[in-house]
C-alpha positions in Angstrom: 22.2 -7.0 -11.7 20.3 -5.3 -9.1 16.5 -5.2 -9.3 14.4 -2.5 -7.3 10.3 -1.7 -7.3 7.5 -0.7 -5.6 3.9 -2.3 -5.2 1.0 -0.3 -4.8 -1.9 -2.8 -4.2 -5.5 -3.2 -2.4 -7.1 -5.8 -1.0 -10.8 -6.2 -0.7 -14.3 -8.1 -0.1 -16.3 -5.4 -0.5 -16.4 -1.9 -2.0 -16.8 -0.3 1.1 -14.0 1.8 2.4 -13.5 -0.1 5.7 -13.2 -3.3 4.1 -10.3 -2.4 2.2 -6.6 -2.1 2.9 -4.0 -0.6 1.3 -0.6 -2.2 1.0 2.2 -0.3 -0.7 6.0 -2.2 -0.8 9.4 -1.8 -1.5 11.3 -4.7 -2.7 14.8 -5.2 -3.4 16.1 -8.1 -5.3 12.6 -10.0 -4.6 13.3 -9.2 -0.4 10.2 -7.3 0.7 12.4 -4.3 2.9 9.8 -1.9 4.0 5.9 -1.7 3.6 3.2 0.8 4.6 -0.4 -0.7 5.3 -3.4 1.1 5.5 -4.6 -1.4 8.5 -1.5 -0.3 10.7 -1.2 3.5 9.3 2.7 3.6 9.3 5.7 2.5 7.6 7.1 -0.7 8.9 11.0 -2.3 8.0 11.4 -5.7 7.8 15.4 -5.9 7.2 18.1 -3.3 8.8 17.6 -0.6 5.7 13.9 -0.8 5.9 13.9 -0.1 9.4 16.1 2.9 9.2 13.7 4.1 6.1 10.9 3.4 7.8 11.4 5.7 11.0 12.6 8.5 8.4 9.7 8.2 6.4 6.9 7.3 9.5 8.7 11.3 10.8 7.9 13.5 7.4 5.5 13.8 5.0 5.5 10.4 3.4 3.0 8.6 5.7 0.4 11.0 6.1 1.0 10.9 1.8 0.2 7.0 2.2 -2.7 7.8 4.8 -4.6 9.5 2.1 -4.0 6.5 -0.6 -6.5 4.3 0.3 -9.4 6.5 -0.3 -7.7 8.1 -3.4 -6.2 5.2 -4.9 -8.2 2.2 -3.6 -11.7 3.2 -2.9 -12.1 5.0 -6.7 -10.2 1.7 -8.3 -12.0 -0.9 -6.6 -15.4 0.8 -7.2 -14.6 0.9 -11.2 -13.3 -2.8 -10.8 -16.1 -4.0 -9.0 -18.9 -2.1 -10.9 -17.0 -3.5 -14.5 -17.1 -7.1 -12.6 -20.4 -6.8 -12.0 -21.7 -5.9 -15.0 -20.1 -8.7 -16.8 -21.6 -11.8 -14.3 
């Protein structure tokens, strides 16, 4: 068989918005084919389909979508993470 997801993930040293980045992925049979990075603001491909997808997607709505994540997604997450962390040391 055939196995397809996607990552959402954030990477951090601090909980301040600048010093997080957000990574989201596509992967394909374990290959990593296209990813979007907070750090370089567009899609990227890294095989010949994830190229393809990533100029389709880098022209619509999907990247300024993906733009938006890290403060939505990471910035609330890694606060709650970091303030649970914290109050367990």
């Amino acid at each position: 068989g055939f196995l397809h997801y996607m990552v959402d993930s954030c990477e951090f040293n601090s909980s301040k918005l600048n010093d997080i980045e957000y990574i989201y992925s596509h992967y394909y049979n374990k290959l990593e084919y296209i990813r979007f990075s907070s750090s370089v603001g567009k899609f990227v491909g890294y095989t010949e389909v994830g190229i393809k997808n990533a100029e389709r997607l880098n022209n619509g709505p999907e990247v300024i979508n993906r733009r938006a994540q890290k403060e939505r997604y990471c910035f609330h997450n890694v606060g709650v993470f970091t303030e649970a962390a914290l109050t367990k040391s």
